[in-house]
PDB file of N, CA, C and O in Angstrom:
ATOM      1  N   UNK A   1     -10.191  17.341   9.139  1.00  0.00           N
ATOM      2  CA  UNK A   1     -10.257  16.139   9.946  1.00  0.00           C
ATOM      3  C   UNK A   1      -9.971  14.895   9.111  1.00  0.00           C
ATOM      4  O   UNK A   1      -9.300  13.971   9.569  1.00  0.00           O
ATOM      5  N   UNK A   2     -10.613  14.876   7.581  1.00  0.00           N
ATOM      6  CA  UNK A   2     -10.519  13.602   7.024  1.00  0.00           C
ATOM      7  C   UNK A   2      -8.539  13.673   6.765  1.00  0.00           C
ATOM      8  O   UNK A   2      -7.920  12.612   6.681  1.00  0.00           O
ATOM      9  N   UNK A   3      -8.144  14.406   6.716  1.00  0.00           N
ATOM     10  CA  UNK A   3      -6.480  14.182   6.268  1.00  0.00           C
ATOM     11  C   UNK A   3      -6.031  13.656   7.504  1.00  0.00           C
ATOM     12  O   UNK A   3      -5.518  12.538   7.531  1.00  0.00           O
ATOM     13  N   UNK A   4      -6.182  14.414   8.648  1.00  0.00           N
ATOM     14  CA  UNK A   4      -5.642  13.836  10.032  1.00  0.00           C
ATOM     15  C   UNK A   4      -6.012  12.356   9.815  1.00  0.00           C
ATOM     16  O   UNK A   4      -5.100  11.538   9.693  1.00  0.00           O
ATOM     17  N   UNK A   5      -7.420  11.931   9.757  1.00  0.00           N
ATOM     18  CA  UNK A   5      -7.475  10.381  10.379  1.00  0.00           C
ATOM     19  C   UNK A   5      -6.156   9.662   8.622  1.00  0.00           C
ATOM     20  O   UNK A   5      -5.203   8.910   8.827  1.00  0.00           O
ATOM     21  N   UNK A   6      -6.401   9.995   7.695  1.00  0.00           N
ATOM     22  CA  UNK A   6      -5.751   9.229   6.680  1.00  0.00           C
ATOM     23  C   UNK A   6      -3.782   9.151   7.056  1.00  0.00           C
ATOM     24  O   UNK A   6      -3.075   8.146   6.982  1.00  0.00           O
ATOM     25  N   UNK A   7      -3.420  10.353   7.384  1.00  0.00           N
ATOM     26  CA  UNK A   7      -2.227  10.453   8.036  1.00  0.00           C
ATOM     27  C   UNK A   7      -1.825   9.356   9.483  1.00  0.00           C
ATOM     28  O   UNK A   7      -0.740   8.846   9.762  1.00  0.00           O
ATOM     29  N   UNK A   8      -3.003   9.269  10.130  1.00  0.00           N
ATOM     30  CA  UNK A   8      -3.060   8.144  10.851  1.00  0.00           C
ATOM     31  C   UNK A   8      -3.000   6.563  10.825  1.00  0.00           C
ATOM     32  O   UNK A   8      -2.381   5.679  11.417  1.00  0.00           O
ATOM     33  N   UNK A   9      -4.064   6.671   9.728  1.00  0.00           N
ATOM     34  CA  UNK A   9      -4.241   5.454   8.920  1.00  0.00           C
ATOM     35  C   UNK A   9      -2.765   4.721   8.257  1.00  0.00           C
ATOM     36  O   UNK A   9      -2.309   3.609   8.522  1.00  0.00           O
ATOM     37  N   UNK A  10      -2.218   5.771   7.309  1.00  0.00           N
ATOM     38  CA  UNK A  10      -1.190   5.688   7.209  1.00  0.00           C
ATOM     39  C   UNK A  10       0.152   5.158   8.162  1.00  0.00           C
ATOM     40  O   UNK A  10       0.988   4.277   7.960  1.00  0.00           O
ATOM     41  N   UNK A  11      -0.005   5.892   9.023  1.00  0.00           N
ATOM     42  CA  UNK A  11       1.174   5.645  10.083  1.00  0.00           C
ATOM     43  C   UNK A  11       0.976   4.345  10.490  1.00  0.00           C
ATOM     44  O   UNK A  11       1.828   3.461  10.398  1.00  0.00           O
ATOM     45  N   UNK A  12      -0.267   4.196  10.992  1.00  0.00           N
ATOM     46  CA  UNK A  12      -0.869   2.710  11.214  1.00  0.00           C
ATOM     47  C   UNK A  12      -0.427   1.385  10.701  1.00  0.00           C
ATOM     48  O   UNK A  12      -0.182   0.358  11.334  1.00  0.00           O
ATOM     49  N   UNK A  13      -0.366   1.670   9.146  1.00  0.00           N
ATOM     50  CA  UNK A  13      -0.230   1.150   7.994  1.00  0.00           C
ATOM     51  C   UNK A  13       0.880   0.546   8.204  1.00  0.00           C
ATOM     52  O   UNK A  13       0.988  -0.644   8.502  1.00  0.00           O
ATOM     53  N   UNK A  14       1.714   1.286   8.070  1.00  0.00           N
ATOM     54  CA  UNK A  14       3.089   1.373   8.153  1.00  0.00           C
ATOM     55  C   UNK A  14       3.705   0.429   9.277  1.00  0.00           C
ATOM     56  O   UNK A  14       4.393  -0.565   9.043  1.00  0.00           O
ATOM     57  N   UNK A  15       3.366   0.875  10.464  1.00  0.00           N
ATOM     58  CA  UNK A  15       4.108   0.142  11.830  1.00  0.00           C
ATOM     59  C   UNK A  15       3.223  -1.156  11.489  1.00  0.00           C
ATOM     60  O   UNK A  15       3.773  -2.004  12.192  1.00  0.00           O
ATOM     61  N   UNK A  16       2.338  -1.702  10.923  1.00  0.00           N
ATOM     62  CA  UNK A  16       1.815  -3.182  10.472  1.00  0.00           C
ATOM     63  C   UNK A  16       2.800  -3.654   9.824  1.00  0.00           C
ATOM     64  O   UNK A  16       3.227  -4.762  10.149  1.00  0.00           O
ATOM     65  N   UNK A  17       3.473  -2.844   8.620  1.00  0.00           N
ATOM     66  CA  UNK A  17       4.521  -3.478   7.798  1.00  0.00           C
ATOM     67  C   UNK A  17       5.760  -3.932   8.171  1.00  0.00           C
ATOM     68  O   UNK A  17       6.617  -4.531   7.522  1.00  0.00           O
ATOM     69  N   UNK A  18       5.717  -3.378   9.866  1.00  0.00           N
ATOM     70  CA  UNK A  18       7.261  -4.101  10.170  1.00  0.00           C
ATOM     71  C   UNK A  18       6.722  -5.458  10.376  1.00  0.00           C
ATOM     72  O   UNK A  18       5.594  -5.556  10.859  1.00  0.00           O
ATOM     73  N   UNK A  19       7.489  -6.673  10.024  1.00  0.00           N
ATOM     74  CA  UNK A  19       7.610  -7.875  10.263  1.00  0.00           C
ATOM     75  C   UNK A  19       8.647  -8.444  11.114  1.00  0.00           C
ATOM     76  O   UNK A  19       9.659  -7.742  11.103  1.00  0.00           O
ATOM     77  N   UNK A  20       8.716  -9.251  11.684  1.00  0.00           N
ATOM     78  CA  UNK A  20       9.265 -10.428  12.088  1.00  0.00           C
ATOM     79  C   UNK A  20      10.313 -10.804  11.649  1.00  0.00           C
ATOM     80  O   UNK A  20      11.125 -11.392  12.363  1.00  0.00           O
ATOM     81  N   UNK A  21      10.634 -10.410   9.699  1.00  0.00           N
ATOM     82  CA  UNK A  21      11.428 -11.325   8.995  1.00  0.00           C
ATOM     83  C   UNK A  21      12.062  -9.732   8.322  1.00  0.00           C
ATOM     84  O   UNK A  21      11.341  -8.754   8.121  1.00  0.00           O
ATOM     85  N   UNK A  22      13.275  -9.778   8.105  1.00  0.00           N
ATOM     86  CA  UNK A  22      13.507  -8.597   7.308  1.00  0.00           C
ATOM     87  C   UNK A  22      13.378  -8.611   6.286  1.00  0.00           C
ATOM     88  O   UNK A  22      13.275  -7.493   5.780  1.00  0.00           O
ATOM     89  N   UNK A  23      13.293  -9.894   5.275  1.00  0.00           N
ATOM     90  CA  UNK A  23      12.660 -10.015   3.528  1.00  0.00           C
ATOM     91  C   UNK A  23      11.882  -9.589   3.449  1.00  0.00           C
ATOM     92  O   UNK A  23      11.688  -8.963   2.407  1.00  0.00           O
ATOM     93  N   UNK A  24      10.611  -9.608   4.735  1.00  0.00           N
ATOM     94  CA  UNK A  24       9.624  -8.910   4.565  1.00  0.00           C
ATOM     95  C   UNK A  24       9.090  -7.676   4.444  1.00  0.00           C
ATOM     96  O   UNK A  24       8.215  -7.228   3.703  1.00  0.00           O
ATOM     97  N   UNK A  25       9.915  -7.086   5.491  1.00  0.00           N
ATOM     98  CA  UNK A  25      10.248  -5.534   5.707  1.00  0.00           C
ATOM     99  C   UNK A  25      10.851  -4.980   4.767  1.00  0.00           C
ATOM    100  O   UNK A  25      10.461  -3.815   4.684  1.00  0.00           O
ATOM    101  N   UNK A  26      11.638  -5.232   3.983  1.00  0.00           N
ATOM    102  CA  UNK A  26      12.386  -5.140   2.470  1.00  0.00           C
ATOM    103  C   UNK A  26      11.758  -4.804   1.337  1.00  0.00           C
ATOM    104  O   UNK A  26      12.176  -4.152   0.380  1.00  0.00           O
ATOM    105  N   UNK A  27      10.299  -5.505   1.604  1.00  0.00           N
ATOM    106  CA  UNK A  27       9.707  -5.637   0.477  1.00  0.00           C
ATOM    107  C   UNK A  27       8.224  -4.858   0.818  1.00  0.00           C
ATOM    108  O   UNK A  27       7.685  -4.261  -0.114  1.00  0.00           O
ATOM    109  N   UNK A  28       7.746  -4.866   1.798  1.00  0.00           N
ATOM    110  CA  UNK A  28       6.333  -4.324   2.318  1.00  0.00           C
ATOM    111  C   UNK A  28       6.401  -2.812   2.615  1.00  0.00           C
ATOM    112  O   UNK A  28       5.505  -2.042   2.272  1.00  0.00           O
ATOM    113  N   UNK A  29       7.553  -2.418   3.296  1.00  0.00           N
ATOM    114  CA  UNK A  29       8.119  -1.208   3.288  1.00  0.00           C
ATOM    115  C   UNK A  29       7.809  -0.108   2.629  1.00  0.00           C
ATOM    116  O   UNK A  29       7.003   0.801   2.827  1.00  0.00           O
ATOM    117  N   UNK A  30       8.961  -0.459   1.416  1.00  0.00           N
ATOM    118  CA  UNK A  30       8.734   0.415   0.408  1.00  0.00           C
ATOM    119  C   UNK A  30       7.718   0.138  -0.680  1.00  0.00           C
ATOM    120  O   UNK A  30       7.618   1.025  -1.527  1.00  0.00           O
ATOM    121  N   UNK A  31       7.106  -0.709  -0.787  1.00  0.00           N
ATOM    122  CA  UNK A  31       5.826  -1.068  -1.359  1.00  0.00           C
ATOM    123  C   UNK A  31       4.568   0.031  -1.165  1.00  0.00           C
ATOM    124  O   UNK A  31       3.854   0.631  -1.968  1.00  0.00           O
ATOM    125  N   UNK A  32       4.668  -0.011   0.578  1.00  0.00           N
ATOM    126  CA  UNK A  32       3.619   1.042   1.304  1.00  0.00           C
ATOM    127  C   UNK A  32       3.996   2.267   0.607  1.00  0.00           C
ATOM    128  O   UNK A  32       3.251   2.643  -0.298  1.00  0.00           O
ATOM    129  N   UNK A  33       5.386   3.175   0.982  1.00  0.00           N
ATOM    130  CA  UNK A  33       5.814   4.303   0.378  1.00  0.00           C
ATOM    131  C   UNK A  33       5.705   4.721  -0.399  1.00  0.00           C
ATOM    132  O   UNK A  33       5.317   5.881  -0.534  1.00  0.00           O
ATOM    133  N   UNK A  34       6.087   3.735  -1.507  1.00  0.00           N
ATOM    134  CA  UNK A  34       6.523   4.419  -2.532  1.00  0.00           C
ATOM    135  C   UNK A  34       4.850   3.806  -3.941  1.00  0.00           C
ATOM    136  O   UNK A  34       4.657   4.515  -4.929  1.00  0.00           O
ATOM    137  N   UNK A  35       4.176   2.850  -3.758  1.00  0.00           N
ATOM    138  CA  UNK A  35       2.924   2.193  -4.005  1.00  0.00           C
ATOM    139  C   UNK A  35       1.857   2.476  -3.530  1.00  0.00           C
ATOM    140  O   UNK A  35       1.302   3.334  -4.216  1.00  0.00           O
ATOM    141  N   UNK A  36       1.476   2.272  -2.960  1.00  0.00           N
ATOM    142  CA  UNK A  36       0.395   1.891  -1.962  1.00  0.00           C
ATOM    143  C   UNK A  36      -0.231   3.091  -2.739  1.00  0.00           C
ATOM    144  O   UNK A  36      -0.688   2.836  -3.853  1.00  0.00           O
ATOM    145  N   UNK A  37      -0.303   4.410  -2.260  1.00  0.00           N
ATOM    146  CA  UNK A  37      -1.395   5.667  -2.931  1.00  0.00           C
ATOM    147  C   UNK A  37      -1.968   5.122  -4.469  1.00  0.00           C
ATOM    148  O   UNK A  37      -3.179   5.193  -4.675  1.00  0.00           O
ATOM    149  N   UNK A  38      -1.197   4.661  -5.374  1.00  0.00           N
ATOM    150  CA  UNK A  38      -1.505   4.272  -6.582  1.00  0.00           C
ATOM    151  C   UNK A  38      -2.662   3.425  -6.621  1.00  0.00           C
ATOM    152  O   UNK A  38      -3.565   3.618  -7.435  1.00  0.00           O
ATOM    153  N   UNK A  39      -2.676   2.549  -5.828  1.00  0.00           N
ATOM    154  CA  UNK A  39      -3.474   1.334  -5.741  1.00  0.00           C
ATOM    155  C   UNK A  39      -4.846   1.679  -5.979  1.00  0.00           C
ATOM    156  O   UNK A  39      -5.220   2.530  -5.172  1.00  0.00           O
ATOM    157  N   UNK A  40      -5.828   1.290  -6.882  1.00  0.00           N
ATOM    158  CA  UNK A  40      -7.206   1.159  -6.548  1.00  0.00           C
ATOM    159  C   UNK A  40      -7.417   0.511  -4.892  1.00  0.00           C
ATOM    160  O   UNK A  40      -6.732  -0.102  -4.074  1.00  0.00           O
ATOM    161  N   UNK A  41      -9.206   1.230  -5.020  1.00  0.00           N
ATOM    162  CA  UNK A  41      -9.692   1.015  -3.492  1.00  0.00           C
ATOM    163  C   UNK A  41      -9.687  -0.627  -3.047  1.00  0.00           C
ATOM    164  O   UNK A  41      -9.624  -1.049  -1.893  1.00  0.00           O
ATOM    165  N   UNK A  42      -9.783  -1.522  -4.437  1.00  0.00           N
ATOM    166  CA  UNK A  42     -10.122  -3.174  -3.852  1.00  0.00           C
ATOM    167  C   UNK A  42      -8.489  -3.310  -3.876  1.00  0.00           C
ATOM    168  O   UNK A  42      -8.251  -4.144  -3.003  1.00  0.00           O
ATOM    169  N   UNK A  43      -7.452  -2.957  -4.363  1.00  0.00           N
ATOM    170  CA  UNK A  43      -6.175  -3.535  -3.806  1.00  0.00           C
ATOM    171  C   UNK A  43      -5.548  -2.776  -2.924  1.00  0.00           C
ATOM    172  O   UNK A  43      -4.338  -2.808  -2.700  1.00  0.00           O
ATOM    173  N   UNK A  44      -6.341  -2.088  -2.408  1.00  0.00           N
ATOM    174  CA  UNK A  44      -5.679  -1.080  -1.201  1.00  0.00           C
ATOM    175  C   UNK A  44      -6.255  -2.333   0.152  1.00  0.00           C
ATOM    176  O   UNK A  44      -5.726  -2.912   1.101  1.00  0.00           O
ATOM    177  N   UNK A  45      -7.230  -2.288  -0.301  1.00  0.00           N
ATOM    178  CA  UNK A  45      -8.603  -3.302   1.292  1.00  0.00           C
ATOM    179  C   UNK A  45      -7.182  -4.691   1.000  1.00  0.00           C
ATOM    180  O   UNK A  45      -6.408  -5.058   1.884  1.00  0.00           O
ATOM    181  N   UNK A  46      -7.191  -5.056   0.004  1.00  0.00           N
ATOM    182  CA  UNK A  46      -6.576  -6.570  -0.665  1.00  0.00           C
ATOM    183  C   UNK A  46      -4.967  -6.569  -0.204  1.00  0.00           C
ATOM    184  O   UNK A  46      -4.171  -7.503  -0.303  1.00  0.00           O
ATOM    185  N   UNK A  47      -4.772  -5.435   0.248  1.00  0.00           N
ATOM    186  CA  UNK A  47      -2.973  -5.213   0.783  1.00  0.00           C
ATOM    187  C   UNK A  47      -3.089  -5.012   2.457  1.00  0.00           C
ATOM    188  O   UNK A  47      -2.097  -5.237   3.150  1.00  0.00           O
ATOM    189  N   UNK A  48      -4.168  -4.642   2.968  1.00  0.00           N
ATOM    190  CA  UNK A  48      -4.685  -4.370   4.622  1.00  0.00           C
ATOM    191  C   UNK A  48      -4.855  -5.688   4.914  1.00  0.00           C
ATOM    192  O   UNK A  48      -4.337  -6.110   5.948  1.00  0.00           O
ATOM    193  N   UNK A  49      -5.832  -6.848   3.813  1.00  0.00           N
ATOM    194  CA  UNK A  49      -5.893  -8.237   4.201  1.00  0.00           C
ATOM    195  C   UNK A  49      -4.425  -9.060   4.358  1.00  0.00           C
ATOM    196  O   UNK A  49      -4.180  -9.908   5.216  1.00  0.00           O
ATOM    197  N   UNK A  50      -3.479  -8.562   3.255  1.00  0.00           N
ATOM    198  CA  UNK A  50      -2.078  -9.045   3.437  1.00  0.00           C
ATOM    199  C   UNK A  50      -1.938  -9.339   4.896  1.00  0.00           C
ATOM    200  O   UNK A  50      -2.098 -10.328   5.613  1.00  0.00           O
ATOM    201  N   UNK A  51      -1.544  -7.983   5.070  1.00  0.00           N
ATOM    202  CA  UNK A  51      -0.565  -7.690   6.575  1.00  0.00           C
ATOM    203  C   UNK A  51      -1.190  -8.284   7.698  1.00  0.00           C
ATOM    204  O   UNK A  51      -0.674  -8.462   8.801  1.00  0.00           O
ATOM    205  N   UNK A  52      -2.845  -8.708   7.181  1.00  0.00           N
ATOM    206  CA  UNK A  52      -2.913  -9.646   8.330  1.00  0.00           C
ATOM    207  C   UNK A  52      -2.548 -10.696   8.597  1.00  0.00           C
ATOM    208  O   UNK A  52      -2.496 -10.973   9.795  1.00  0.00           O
ATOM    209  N   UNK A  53      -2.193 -11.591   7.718  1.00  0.00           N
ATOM    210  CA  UNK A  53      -1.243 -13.025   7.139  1.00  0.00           C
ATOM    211  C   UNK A  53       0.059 -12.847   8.010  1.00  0.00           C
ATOM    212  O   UNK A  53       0.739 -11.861   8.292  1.00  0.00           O
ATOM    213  N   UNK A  54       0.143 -14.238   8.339  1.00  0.00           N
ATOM    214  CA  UNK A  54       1.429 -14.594   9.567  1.00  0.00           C
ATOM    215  C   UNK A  54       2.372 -14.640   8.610  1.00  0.00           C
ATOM    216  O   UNK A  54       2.130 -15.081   7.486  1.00  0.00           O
ATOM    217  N   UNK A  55       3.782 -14.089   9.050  1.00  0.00           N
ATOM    218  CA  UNK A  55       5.108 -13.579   8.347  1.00  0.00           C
ATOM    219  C   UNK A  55       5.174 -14.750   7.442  1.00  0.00           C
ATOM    220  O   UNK A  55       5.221 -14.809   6.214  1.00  0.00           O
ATOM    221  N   UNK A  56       5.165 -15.709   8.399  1.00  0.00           N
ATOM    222  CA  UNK A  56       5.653 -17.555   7.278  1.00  0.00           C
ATOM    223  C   UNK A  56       5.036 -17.765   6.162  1.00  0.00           C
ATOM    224  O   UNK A  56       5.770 -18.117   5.239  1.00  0.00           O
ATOM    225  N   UNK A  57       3.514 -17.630   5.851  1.00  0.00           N
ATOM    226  CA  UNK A  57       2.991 -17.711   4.876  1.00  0.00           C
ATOM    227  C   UNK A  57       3.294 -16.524   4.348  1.00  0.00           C
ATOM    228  O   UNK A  57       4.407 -16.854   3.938  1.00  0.00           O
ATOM    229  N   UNK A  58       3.202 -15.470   4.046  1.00  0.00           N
ATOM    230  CA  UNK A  58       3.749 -14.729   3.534  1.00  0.00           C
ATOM    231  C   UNK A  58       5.183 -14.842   3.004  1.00  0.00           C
ATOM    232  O   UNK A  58       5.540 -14.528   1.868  1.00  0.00           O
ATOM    233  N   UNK A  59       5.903 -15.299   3.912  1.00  0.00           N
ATOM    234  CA  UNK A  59       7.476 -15.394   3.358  1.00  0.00           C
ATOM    235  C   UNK A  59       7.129 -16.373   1.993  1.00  0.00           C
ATOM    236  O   UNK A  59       7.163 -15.980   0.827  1.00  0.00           O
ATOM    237  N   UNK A  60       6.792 -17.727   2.449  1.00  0.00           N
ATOM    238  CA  UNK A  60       6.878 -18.590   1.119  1.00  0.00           C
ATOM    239  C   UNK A  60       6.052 -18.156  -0.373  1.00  0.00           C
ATOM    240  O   UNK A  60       6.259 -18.494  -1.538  1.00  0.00           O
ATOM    241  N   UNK A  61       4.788 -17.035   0.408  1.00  0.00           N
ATOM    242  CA  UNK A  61       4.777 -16.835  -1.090  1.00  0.00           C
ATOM    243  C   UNK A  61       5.858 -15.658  -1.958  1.00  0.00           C
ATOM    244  O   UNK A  61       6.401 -15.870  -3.042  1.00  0.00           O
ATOM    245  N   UNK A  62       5.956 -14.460  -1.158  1.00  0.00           N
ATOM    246  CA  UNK A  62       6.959 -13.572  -1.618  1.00  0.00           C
ATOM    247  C   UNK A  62       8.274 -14.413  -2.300  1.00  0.00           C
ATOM    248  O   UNK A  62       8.916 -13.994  -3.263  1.00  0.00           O
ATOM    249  N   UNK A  63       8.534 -15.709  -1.575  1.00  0.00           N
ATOM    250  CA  UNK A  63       9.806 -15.973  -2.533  1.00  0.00           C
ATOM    251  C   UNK A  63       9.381 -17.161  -3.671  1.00  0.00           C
ATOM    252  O   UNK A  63      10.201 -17.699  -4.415  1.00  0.00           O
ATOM    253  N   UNK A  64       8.002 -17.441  -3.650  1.00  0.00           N
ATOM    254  CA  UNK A  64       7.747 -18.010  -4.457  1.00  0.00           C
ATOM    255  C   UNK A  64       7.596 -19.089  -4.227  1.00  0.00           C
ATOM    256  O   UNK A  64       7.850 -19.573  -5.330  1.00  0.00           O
ATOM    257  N   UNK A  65       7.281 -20.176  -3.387  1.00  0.00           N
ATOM    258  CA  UNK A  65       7.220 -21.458  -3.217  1.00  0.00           C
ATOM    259  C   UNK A  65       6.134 -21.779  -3.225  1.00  0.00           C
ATOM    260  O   UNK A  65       5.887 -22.921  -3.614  1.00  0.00           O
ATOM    261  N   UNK A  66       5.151 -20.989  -2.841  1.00  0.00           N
ATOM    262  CA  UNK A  66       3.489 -21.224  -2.722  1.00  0.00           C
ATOM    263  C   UNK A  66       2.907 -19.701  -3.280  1.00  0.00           C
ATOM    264  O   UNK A  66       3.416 -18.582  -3.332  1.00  0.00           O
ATOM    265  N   UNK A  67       1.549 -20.273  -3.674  1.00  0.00           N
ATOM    266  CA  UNK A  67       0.671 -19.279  -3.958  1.00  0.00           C
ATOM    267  C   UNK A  67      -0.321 -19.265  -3.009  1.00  0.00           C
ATOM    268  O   UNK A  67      -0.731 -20.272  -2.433  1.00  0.00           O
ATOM    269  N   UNK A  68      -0.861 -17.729  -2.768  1.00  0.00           N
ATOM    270  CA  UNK A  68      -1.932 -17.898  -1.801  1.00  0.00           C
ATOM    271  C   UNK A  68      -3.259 -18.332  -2.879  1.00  0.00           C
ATOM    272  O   UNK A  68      -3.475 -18.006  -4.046  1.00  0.00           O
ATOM    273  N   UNK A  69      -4.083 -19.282  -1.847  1.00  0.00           N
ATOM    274  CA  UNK A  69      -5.326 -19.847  -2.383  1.00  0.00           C
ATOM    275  C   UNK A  69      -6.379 -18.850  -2.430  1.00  0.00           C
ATOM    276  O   UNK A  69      -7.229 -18.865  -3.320  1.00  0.00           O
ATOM    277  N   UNK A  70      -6.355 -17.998  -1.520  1.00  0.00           N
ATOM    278  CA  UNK A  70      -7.182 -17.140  -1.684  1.00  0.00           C
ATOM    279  C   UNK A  70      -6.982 -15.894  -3.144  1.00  0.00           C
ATOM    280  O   UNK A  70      -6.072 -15.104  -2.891  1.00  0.00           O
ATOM    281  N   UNK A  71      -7.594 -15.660  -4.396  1.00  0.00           N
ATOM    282  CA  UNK A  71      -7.481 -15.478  -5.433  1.00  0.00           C
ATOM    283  C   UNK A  71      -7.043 -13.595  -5.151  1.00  0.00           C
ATOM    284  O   UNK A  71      -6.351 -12.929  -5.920  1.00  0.00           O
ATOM    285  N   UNK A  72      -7.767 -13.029  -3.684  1.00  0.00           N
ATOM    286  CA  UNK A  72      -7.249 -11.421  -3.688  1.00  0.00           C
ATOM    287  C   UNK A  72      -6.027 -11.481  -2.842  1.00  0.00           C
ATOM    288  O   UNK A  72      -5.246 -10.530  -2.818  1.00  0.00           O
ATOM    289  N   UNK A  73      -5.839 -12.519  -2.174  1.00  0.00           N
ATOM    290  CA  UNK A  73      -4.344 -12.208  -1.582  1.00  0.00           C
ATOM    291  C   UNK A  73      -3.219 -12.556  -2.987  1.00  0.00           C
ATOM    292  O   UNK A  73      -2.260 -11.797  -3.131  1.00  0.00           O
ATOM    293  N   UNK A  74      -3.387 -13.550  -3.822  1.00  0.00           N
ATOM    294  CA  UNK A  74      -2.684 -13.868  -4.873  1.00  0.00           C
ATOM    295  C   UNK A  74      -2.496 -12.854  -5.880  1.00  0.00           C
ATOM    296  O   UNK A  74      -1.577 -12.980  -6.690  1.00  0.00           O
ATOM    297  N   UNK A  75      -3.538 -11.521  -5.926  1.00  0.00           N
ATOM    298  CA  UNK A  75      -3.497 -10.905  -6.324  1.00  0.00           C
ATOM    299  C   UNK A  75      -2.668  -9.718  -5.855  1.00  0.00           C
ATOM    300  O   UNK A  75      -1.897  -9.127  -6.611  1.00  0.00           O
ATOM    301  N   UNK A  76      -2.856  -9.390  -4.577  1.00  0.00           N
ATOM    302  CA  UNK A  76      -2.027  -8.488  -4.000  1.00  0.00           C
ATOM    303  C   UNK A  76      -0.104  -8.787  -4.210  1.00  0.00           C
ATOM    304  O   UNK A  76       0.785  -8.135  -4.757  1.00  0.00           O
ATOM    305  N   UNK A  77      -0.131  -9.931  -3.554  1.00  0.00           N
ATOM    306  CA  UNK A  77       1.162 -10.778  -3.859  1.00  0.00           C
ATOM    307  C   UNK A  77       2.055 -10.608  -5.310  1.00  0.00           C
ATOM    308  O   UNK A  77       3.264 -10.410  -5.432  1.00  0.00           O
ATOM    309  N   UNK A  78       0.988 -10.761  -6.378  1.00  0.00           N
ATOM    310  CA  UNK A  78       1.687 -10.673  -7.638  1.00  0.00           C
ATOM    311  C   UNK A  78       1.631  -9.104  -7.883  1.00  0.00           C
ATOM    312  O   UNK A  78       2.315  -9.012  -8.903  1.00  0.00           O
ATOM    313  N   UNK A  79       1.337  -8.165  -7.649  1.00  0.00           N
ATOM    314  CA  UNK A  79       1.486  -6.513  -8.121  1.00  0.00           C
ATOM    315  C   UNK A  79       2.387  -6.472  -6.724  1.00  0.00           C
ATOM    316  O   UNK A  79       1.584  -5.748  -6.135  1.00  0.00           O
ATOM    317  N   UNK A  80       3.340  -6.667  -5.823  1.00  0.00           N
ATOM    318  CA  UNK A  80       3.854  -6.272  -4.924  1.00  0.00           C
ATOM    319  C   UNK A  80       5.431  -7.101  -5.660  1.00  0.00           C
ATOM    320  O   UNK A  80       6.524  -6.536  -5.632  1.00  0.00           O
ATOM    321  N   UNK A  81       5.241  -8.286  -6.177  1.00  0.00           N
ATOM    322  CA  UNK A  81       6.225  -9.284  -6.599  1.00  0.00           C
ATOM    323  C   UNK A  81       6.888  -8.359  -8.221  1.00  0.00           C
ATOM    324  O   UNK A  81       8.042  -8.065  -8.534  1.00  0.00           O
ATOM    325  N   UNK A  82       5.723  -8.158  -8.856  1.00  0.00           N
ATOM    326  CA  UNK A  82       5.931  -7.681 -10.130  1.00  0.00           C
ATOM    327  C   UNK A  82       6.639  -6.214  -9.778  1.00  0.00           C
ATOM    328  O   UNK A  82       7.607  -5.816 -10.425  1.00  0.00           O
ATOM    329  N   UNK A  83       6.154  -5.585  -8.873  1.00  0.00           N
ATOM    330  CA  UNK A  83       7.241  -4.315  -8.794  1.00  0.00           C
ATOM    331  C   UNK A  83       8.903  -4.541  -8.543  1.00  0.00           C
ATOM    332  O   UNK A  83       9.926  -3.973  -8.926  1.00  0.00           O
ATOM    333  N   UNK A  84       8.631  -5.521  -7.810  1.00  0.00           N
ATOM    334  CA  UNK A  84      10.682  -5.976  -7.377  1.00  0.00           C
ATOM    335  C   UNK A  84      11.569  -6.794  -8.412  1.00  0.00           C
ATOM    336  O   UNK A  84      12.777  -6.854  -8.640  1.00  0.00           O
ATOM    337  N   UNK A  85      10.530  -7.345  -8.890  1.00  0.00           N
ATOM    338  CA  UNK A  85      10.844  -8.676 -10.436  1.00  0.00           C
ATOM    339  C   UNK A  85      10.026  -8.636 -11.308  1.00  0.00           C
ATOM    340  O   UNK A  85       9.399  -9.696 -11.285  1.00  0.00           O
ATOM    341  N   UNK A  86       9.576  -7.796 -12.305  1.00  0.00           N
ATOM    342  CA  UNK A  86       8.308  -7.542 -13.179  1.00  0.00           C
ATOM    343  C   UNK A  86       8.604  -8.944 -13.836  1.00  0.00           C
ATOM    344  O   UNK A  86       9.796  -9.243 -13.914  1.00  0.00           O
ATOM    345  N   UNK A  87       7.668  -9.852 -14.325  1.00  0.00           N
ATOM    346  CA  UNK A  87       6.927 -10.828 -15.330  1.00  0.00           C
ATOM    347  C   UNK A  87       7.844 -12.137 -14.747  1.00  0.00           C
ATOM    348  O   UNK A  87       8.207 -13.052 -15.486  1.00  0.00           O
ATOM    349  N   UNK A  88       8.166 -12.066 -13.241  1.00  0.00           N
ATOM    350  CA  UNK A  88       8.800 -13.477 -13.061  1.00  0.00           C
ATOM    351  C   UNK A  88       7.779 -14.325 -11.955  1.00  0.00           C
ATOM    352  O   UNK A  88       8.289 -15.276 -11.363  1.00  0.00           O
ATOM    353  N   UNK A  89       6.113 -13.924 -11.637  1.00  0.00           N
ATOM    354  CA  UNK A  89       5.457 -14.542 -11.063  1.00  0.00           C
ATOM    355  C   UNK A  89       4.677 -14.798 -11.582  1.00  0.00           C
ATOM    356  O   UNK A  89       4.372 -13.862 -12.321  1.00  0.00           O
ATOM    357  N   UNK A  90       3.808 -15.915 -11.730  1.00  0.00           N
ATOM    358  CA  UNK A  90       3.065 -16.348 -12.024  1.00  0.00           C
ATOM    359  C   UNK A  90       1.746 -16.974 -10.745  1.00  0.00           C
ATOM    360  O   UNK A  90       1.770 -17.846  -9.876  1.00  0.00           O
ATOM    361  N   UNK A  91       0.909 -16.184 -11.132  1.00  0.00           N
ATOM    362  CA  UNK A  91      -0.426 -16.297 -10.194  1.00  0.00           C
ATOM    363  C   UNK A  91      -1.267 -16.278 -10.759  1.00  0.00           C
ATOM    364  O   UNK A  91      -2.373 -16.353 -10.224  1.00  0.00           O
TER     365      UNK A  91
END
C-alpha cells in the first residue's frame, strides 16, 4: 500500500509541475525526474512549498532577477538553479 500511495504522490507531483510558462516546465520537469528522489526530507517538503508559488514569482526568480525572501524557498531555488547552471546563483 505504502508504494501505491508514493506512486501517486508522485504522479501528483508531477501534473503540479506543469506550469503556465514553458521555462518553467523546462526546468521543474526534469528536476522532479531526474532529482527530486535524491533530495533530503526538508528539501523534498521545501520543493512541494515551491510549486505552490504563482508561475510569475517563480519565473523572476528562476531567471534570476529576484530572490525569494523566504530563506527555504531560496533554498530550493538555488539546488534546482545550480543543477541547470552550477555556481552562477547566488542566494
Amino acid at each position: 500500500m505504502y508504494l501505491e500511495e508514493e506512486v501517486t504522490d508522485f504522479k501528483r507531483l508531477k501534473w503540479h509541475c506543469r506550469r503556465g510558462m514553458l521555462e518553467l516546465d523546462l526546468l521543474l520537469e526534469p528536476f522532479l525526474e531526474e532529482e527530486f528522489e535524491k533530495l533530503e526530507a526538508a528539501d523534498k517538503k521545501r520543493f512541494y512549498q515551491l510549486i505552490q508559488v504563482e508561475d510569475q514569482d517563480m519565473f523572476l526568480w528562476f531567471m534570476q532577477k529576484e530572490v525569494p525572501k523566504d530563506p527555504d524557498l531560496a533554498r530550493i531555488v538555488k539546488i534546482i538553479l545550480d543543477r541547470v547552471q552550477p555556481q552562477n546563483y547566488n542566494a
